[in-house]
C-alpha positions as MATLAB code, in Angstrom:
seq = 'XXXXXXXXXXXXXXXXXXXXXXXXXXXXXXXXXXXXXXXXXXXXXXXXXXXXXXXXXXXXXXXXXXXXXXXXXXXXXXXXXXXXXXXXXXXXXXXXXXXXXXXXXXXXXXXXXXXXXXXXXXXXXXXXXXXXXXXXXXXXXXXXXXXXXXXXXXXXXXXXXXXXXXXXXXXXXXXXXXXXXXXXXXXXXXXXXXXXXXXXXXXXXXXXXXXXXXXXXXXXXXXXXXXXXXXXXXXXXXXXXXXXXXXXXXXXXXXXXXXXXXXXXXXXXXXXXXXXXXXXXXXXXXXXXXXXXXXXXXXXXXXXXXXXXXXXXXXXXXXXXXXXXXXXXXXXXXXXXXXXXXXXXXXXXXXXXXXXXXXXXXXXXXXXXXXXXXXXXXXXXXXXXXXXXXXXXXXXXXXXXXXXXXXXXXXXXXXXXXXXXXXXXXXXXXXXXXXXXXXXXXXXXXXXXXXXXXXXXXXXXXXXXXXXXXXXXXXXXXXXXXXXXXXXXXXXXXXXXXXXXXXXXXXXXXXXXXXXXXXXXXXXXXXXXXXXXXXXXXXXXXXXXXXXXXXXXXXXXXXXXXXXXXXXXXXXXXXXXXXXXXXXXXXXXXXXXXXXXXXXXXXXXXXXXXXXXXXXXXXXXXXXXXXXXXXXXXX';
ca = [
      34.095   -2.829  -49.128;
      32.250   -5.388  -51.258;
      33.529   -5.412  -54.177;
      36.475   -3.006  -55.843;
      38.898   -3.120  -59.584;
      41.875   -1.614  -59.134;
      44.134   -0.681  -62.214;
      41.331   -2.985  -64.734;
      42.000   -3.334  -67.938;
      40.156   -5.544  -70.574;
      39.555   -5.632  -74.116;
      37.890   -8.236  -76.555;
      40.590   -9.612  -79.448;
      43.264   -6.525  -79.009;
      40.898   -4.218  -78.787;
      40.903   -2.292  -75.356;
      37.421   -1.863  -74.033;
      37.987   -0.795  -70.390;
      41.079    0.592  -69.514;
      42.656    1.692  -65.608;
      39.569    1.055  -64.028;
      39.622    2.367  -60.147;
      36.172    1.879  -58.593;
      34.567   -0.094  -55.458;
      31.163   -0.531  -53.855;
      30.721   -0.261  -50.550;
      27.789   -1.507  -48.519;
      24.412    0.452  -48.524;
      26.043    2.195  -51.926;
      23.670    3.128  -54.496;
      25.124    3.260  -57.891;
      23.781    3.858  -61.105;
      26.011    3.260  -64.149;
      25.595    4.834  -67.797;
      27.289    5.019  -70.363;
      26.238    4.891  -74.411;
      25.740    1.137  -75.889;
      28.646   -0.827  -76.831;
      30.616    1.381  -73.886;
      31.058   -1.720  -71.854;
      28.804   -1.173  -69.346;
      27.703   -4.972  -68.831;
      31.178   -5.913  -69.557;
      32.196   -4.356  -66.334;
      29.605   -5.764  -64.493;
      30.860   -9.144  -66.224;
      34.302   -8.726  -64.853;
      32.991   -7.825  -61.327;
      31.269  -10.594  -61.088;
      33.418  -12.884  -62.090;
      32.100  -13.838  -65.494;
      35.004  -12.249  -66.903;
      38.840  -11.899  -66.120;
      40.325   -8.637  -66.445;
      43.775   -8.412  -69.133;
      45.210   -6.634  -66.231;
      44.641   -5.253  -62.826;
      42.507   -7.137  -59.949;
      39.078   -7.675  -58.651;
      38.897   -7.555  -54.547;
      35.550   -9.037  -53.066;
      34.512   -9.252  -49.685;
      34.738  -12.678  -48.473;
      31.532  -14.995  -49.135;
      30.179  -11.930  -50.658;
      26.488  -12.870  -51.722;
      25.394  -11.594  -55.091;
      21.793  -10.982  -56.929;
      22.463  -10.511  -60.892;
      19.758   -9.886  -63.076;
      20.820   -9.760  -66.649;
      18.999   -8.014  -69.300;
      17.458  -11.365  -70.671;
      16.797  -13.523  -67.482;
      17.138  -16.757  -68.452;
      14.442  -18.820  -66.789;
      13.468  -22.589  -67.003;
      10.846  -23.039  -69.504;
       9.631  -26.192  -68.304;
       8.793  -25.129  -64.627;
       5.787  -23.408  -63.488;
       6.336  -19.935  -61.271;
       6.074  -21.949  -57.752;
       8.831  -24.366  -58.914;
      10.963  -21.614  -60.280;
      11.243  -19.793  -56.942;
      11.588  -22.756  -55.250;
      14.257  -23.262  -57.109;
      16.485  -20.237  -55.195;
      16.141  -22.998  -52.315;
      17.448  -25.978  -53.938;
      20.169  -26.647  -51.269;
      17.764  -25.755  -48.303;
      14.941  -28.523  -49.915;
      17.718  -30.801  -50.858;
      19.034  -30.566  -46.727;
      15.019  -30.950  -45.627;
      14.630  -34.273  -48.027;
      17.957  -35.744  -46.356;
      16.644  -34.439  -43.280;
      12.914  -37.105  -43.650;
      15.561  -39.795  -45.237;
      17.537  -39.925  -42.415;
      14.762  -39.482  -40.098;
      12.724  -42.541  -41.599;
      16.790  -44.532  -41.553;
      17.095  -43.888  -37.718;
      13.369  -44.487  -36.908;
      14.040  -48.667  -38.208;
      17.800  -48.654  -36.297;
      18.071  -49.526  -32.201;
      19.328  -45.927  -30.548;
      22.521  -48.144  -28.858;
      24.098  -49.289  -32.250;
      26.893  -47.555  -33.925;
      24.768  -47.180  -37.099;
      22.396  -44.948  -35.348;
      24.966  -42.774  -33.486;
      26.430  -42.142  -37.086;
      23.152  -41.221  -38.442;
      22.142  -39.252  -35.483;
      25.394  -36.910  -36.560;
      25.111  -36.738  -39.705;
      21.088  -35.910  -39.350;
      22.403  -33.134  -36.397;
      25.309  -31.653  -39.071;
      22.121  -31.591  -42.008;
      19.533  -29.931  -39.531;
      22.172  -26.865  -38.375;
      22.245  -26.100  -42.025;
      18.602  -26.332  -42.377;
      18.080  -24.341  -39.492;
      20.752  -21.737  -40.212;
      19.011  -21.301  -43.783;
      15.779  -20.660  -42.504;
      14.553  -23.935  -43.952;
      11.374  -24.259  -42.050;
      10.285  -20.639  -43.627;
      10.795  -21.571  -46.924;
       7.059  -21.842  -48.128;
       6.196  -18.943  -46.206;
       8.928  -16.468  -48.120;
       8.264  -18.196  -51.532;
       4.616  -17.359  -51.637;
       4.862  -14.122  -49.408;
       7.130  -13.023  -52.243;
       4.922  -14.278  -54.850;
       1.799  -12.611  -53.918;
       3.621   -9.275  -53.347;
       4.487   -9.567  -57.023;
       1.681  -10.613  -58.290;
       1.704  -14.019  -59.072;
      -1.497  -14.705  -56.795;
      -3.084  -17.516  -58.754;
      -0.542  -17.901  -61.371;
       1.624  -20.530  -59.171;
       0.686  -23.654  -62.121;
       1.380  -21.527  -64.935;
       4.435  -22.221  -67.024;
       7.466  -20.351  -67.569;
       7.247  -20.073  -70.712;
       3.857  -18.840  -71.397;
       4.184  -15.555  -69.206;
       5.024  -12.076  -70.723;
       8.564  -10.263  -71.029;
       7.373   -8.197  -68.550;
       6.356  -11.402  -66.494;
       9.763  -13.070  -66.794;
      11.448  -10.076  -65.460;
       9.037   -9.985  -62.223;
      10.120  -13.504  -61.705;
      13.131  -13.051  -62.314;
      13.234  -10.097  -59.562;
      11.328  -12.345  -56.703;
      14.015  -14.932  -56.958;
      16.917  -12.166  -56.236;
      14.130  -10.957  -53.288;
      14.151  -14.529  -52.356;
      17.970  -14.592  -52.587;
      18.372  -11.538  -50.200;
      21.917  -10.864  -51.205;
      23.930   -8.126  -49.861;
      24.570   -6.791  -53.334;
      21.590   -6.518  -56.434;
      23.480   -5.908  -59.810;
      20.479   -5.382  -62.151;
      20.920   -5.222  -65.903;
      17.880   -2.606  -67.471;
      15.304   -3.748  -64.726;
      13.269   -1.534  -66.367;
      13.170   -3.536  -69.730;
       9.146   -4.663  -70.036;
       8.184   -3.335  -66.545;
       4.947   -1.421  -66.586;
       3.857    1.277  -64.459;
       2.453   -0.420  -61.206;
       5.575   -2.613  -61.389;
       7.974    0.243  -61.900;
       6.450    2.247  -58.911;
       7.176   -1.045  -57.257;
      10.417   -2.035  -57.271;
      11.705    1.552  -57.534;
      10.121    1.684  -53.900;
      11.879   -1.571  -52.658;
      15.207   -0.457  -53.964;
      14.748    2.496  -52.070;
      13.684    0.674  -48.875;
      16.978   -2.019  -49.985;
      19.263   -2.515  -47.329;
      21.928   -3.834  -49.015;
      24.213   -2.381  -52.127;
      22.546   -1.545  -55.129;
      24.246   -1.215  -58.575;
      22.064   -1.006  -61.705;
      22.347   -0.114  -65.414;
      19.570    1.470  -66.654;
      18.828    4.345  -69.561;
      15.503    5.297  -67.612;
      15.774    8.820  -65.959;
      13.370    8.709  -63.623;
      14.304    5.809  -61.995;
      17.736    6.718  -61.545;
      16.441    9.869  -60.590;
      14.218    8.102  -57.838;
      17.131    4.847  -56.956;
      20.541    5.576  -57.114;
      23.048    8.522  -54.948;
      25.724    7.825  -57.366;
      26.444    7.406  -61.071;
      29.608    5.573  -62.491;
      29.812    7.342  -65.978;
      31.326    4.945  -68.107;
      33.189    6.993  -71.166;
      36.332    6.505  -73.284;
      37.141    3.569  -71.491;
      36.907    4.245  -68.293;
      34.990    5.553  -65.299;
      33.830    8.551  -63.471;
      32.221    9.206  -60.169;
      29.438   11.619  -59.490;
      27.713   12.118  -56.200;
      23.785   12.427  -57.093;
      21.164   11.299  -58.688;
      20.931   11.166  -62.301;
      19.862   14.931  -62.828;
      22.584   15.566  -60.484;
      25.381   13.816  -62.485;
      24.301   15.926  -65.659;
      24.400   19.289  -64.238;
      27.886   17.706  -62.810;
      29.092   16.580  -65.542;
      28.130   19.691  -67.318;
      30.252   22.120  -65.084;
      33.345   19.117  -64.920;
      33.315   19.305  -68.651;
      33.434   23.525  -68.816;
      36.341   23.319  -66.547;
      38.323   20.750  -68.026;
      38.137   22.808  -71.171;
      38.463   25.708  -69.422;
      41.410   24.743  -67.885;
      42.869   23.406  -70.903;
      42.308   25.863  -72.940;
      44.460   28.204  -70.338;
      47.463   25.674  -70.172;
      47.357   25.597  -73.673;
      47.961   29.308  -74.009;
      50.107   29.631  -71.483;
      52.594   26.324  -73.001;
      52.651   28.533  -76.091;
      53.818   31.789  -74.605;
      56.765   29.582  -72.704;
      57.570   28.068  -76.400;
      57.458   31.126  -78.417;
      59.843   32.153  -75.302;
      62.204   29.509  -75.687;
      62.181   29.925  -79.761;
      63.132   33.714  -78.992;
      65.831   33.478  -76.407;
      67.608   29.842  -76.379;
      70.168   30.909  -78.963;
      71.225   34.356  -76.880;
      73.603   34.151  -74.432;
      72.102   36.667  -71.881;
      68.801   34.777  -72.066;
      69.672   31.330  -72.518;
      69.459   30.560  -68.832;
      66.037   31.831  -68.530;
      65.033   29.797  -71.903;
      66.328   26.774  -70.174;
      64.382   27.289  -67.245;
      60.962   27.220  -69.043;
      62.156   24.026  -71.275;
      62.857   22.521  -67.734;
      58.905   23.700  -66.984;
      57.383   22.581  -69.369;
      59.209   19.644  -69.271;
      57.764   18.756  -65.740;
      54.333   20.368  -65.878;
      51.224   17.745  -65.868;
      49.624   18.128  -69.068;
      45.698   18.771  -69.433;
      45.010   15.905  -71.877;
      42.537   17.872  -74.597;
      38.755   17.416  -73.793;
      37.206   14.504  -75.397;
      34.655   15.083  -78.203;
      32.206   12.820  -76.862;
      30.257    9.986  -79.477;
      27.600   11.186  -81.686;
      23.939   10.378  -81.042;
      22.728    8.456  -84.304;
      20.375   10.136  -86.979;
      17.219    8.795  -87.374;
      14.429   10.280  -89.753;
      11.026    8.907  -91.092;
       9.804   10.163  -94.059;
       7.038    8.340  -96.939;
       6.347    8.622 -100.115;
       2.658    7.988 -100.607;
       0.199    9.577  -98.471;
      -2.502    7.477  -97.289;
      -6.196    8.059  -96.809;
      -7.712   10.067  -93.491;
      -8.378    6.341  -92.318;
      -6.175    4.881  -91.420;
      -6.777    1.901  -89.320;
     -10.428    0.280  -88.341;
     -10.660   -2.362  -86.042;
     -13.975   -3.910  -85.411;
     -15.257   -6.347  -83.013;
     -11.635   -8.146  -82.529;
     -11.401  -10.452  -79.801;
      -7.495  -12.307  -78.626;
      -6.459  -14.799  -77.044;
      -3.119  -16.529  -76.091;
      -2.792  -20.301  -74.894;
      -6.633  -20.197  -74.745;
      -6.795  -17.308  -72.405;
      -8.940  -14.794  -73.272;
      -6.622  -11.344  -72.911;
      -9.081   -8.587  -75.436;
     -13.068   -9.431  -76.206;
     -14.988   -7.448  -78.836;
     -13.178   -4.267  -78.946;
     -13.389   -1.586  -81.760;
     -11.638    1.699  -82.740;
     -10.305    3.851  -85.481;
      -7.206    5.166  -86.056;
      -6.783    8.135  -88.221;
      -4.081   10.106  -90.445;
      -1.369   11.688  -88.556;
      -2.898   10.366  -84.798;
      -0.084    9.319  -82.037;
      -1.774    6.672  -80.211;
      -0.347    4.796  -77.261;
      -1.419    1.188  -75.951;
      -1.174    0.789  -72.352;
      -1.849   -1.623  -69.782;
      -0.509   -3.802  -67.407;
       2.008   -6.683  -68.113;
       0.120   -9.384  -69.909;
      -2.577   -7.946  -70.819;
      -2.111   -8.168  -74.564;
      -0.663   -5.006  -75.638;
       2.422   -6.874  -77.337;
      -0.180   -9.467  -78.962;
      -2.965   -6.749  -80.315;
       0.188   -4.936  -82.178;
       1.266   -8.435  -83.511;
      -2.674   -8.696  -84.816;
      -2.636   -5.727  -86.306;
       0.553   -5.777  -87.800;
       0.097   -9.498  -89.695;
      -3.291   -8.423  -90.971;
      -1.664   -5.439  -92.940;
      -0.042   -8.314  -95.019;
      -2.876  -10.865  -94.761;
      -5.946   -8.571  -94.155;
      -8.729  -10.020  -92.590;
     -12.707   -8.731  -91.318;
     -11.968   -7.032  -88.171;
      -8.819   -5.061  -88.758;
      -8.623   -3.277  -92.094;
      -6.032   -0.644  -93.226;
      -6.941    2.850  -95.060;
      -5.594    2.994  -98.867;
      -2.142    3.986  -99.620;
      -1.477    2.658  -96.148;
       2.164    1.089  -95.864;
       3.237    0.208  -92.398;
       6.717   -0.496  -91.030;
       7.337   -2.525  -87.819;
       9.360   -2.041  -84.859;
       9.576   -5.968  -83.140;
      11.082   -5.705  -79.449;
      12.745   -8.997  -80.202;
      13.757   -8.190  -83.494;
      12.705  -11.215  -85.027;
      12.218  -10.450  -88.209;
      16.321   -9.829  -88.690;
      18.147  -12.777  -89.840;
      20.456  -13.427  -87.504;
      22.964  -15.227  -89.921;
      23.126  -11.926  -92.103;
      25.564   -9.494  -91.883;
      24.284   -6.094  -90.999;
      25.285   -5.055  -94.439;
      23.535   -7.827  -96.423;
      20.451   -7.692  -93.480;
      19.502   -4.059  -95.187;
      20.852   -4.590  -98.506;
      18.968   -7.521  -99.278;
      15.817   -5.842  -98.894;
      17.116   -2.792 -101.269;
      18.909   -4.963 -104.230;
      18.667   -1.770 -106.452;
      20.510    0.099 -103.973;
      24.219    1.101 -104.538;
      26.369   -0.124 -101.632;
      26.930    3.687 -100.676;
      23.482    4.550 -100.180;
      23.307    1.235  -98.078;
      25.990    2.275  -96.070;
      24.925    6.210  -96.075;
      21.900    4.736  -94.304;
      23.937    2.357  -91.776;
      26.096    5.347  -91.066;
      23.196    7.183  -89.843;
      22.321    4.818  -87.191;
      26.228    4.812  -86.330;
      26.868    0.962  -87.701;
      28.742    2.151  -91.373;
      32.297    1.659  -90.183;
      34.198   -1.435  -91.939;
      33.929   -4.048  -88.460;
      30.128   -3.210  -88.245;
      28.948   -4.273  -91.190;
      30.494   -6.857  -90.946;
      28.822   -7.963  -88.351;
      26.411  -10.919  -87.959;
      23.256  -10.012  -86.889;
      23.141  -12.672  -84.606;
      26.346  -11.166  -82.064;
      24.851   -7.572  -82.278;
      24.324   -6.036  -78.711;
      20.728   -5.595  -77.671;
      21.581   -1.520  -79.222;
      22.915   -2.402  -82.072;
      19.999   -4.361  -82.992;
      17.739   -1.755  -82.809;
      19.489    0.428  -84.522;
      19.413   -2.039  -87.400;
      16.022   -2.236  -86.832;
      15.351    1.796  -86.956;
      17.253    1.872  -90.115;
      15.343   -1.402  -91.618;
      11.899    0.747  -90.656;
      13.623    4.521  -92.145;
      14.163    2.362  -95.780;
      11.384    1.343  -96.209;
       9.372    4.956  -96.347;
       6.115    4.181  -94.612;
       3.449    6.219  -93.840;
       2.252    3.944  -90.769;
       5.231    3.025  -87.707;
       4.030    0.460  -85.157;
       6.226    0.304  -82.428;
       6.660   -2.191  -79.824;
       8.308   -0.995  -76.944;
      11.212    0.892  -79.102;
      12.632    2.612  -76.773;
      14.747   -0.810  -74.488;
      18.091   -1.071  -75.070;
      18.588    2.151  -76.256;
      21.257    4.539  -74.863;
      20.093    8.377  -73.543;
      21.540    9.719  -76.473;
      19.500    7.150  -78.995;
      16.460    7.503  -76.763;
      16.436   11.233  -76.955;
      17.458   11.377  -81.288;
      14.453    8.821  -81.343;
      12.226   11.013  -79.725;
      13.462   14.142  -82.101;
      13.023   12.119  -85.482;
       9.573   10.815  -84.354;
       8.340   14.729  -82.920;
       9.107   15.305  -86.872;
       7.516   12.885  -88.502;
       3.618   13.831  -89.521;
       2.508   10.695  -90.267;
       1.028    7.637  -87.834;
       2.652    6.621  -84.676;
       0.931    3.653  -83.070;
       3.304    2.360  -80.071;
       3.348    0.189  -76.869;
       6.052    1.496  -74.044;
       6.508    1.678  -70.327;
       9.029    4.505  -70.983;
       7.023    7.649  -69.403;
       9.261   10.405  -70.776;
       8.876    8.825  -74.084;
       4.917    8.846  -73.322;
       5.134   11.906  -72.365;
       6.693   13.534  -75.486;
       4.928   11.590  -78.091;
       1.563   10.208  -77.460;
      -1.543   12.314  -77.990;
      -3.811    9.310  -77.368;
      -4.045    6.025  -75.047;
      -5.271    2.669  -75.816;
      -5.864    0.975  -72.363;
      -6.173   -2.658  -72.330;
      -7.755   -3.506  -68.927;
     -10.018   -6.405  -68.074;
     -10.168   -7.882  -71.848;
     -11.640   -4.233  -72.787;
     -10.231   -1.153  -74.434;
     -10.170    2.646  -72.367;
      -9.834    4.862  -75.222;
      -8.510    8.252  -73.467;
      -7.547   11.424  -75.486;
      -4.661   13.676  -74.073;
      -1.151   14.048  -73.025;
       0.162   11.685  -70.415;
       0.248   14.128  -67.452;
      -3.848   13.772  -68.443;
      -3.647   10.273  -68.820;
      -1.974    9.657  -65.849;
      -4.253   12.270  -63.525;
      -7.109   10.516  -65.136;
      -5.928    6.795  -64.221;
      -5.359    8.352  -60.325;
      -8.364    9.718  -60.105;
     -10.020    5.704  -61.582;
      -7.823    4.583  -59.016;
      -9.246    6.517  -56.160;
     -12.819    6.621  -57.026;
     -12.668    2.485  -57.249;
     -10.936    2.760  -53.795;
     -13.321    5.033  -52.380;
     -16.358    2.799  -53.512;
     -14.698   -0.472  -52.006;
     -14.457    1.490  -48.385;
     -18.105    2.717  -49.110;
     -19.272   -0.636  -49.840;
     -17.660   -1.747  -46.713;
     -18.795    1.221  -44.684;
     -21.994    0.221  -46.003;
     -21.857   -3.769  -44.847;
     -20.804   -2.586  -41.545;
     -23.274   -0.091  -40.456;
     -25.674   -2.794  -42.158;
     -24.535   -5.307  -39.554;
     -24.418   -2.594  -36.726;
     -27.691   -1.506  -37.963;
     -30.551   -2.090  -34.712;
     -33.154   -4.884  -35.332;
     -36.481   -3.348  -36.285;
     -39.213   -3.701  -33.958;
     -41.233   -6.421  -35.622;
     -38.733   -9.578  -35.303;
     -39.785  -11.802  -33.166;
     -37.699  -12.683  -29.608;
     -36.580  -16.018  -31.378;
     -34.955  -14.025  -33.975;
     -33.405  -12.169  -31.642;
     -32.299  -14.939  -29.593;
     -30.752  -16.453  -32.290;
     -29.045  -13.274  -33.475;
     -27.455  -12.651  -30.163;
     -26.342  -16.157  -30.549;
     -24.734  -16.195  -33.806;
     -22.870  -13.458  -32.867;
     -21.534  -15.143  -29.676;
     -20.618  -17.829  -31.986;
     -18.473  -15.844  -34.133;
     -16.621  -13.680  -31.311;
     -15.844  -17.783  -30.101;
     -14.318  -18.924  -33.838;
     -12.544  -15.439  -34.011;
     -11.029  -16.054  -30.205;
     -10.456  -19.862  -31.242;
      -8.858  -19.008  -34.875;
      -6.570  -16.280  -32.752;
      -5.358  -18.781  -30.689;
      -4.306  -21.400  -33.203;
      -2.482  -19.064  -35.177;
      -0.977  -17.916  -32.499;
       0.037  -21.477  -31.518;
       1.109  -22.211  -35.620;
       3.377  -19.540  -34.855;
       4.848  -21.478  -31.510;
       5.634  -24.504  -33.379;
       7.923  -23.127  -36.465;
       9.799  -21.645  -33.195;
       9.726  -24.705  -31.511;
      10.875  -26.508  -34.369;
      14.108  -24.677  -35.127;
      14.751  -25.341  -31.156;
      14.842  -28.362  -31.825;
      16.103  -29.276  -35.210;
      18.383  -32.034  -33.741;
      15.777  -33.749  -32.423;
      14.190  -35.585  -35.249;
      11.328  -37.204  -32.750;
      10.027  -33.726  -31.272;
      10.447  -32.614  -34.758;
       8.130  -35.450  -36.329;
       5.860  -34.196  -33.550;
       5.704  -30.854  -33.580;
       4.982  -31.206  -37.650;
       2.049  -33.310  -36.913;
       0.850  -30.930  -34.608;
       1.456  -28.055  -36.937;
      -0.495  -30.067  -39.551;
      -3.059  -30.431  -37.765;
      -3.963  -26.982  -36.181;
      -3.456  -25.755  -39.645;
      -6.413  -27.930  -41.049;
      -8.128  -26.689  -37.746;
      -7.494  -23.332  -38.296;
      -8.751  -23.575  -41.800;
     -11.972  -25.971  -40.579;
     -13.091  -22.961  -38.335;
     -12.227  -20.066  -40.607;
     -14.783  -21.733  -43.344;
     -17.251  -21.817  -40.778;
     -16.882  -18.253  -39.540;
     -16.766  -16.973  -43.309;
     -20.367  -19.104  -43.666;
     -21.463  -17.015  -40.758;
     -20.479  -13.767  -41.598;
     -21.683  -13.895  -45.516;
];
């Protein structure tokens, strides 16, 4: 057991949000918990972790248990670049290392018979056993093994702050990788992930060996990450064994029998009443009347099934209907921070079209939608809209709500002539009319509840044009799926960025790929798109290993007749040369890896370990000396 609630209750100002909670993770589990938005979902994880305390009821954890949370927002340090942020999982181990030189460069000035020095000497010993026991001399190596594998090759200067959503949450991931804790609690990992990286870590998590719990609205990676799913509903929780299309057929078939079953206790409770009301009063059948009062009395009552929440209502209709063109861009170029992320690209977008953009994380999908969506208001050369165009806009970060509004005044301010019931008509839709919701401030709305605001905001204003930015995160299965509906119906423009591939897969007729500062313009559904991009994939693969078969049998290739002896001479010799670096470059590295053994041998031993660093030093700058040489000869 690593973590279990027993009997957990909770609720935020009287109101009960979790109630007789009874579940526990065990190691190697692999949980996936759902549940619609505003269910409570990260307020369990919250009171699991510790974040929270529970009204009632306890949280057991296995002693020392060590924990990776991702939240749905990771929260990273602006000011550091991507090196010092996964250092930063290390701070203790780095911290130990510095006191480790300190000490080191203390004892080094102090004569080995004093007292000083003998109380040095322990407290260096007590400092190293740490190190050592943390893996301290491997740090660098994990840090930018991890790094690459994410890939953050080259990126190790670049600041926090100026990498994508998408970005953030890859970081975010390597420091939990870095972590290595026996449980990952992950938040919607999926949020801003695209494909390659979604392929990814839904790979790792199944290679994990430790527990695995994880919130998530994306059905195919439950379906391809999780053995069990924690369905969290009216309050409390459920266990399935299975994968998310598992739990649903489950689920299905637990449902039909509960109601099943109710509905037969039902009928037979009313039979044993009608009974009682028939016979209590006579004297020869008074005993038996008794009997089934003293039945019923003690029979465990089938509570009646629950009518489970409403999906909201979305629709998207316009009023004016705009020209066949709809959208021209020409010759548009981007840039962010003075990086060049889109150069010279054109297209058209026309009435009615369903157009994707795609590409990898920080490529500038998010930042060509921004474009296009500010010039609609402040129109400019290279992106021009169609007549009668009007364009709503779905921002990912819903920045264009005013977080100090209430949700009522957020969409009534925009609609002044609107009566307060068609304001909240509209709110109801979206499932925020009740009195507490609008009420709300924007500003403490769940990550849901925001874009519902937002989809309502968008279905007011009656436009012909919706660009989306990834509308699907933070939505529920229920939302996600209504969304999809309303959007199948409405015939006019859809132009969208998402990493959500059943979403893709119902709605997009057409992909925008941004990919090396150019646009792919591919026409199809996604099981087209995505055959197409395998088939890029393995025809650039296949010309690499040409090109390489081609080098080799090149090199291979016998001398022709005409060179000289000298030539030849020499050619025999160069290669001798190189089989010598390649023997010589073996052997240091196999000596590099000698001394990080060595050197957790002897962590105590602050002289041999001043030594064997030196040493290390400088067969590394050998090593690198002759590998530079043998890539000169082998150009």
């Amino acid at each position: 057991m690593l973590i279990s609630l027993n009997n957990l209750t909770f609720g935020y100002d009287d109101v009960t949000v979790l109630e007789d909670i009874d579940v526990t993770v065990n190691e190697n589990d692999r949980i996936g918990l759902v549940g619609v938005n505003g269910s409570g979902k990260s307020t369990l994880i919250k009171l699991m972790l510790g974040f929270l305390h529970a009204d009632w009821g306890e949280v057991l954890k296995k002693n020392e248990l060590s924990v990776g949370y991702l939240p749905q927002n990771a929260v990273l340090d602006s000011e550091l670049t991507v090196e010092n942020e996964a250092y930063s999982v290390f701070s203790e181990v780095l911290a130990a290392g510095d006191k480790m030189e300190a000490l080191a460069n203390e004892m080094a000035a102090l004569p080995h018979d004093g007292t000083e020095y003998r109380i040095k000497s322990a407290e260096y010993e007590k400092v190293s056993d740490f190190f050592r026991a943390k893996d301290g001399y491997l740090v660098t190596t994990k840090v930018k093994t991890v790094l690459n594998g994410m890939g953050f090759s080259g990126k190790y200067d670049q600041v926090v702050s100026t990498l994508s959503g998408g970005e953030k949450t890859r970081l975010a991931l390597s420091k939990l990788l870095l972590k290595n804790p026996e449980l990952l609690v992950l938040d919607e990992p999926t949020n801003h992930l695209d494909y390659d990286t979604l392929e990814w870590l839904e790979k790792y998590l199944s290679d994990y060996k430790g527990a695995i719990l994880v919130v998530s609205h994306d059905r195919r990676f439950l379906d391809k990450t999780v053995n069990v799913i924690w369905d969290l509903t009216e309050k409390t929780v459920s266990s399935y064994r299975g994968n998310y299309t598992k739990f649903k057929q489950l689920k299905a078939e637990r449902y039909e029998r509960w109601q099943k079953e109710y509905k037969i206790q039902q009928e037979k409770l009313r039979r044993m009443q009608d009974y009682v009301d028939r016979n209590l009063v006579r004297a020869t059948t008074s005993k038996s009347a008794k009997s089934r009062i003293h039945q019923m009395a003690n029979m465990d009552i089938i509570e009646k099934p629950v009518v489970y929440v409403k999906p909201p209502r979305f629709k998207f209709d316009y009023a004016q209907k705009p020209a066949k063109l709809v959208l021209k861009v020409d010759d548009l170029s981007l840039g962010f921070d003075g990086n060049s992320l889109l150069e010279h690209c054109s297209f058209t977008v026309e009435k009615g079209e369903r157009v994707a953009v795609v590409g990898a994380n920080g490529t500038g999908k998010s930042t060509l939608i921004k474009r296009l969506v500010k010039s609609f208001s402040e129109p400019e050369r290279s992106v021009v809209f169609g007549q009668g165009t009007k364009v709503a806009y779905y921002d990912q970060e819903a920045a264009v709500l005013d977080g100090e509004n209430t949700v009522l005044t957020e969409l009534w301010s925009r609609h002044i002539s609107w009566s307060q019931t068609e304001v909240r008509n509209l709110l109801g839709m979206v499932l925020m009319g009740s009195d507490v919701d609008v009420q709300k401030k924007v500003k403490n709305l769940s990550g849901g509840e925001k874009a519902r605001l937002m989809f309502a905001v968008m279905m007011a204003e009656k436009a012909n044009v919706l660009i989306l930015d990834e509308p699907t995160n933070h939505l529920d299965l229920q939302a996600r799926e209504a969304l999809e509906d309303a959007l199948s119906e409405f015939d006019g423009t859809l132009i969208f960025v998402s990493h959500d591939r059943y979403f893709l897969d119902k709605l997009a007729k057409r992909y925008l790929k941004i990919s090396n500062k150019s646009l792919i313009d591919f026409r199809g559904t996604f099981d087209e798109f995505s055959e197409a991009e395998k088939r890029a994939k393995e025809e650039i693969a296949a010309a690499k290993s040409a090109e390489k078969t081609q080098k080799t049998a090149a090199s291979e290739r016998p001398e022709k007749a005409y060179r000289s002896k000298a030539d030849r001479a020499l050619e025999v010799k160069k290669k001798a040369e190189i089989a010598a670096l390649e023997g010589r470059i073996k052997e240091l590295e196999d000596r590099e890896k000698e001394i990080v053994s060595e050197m957790e041998k002897c962590a105590s031993d602050y002289k041999k370990l001043m030594e064997l660093s030196a040493e290390a030093e400088t067969v590394k700058a050998e090593c690198e000396r002759l590998f530079d040489k043998w890539t000169e000869l082998t150009i």
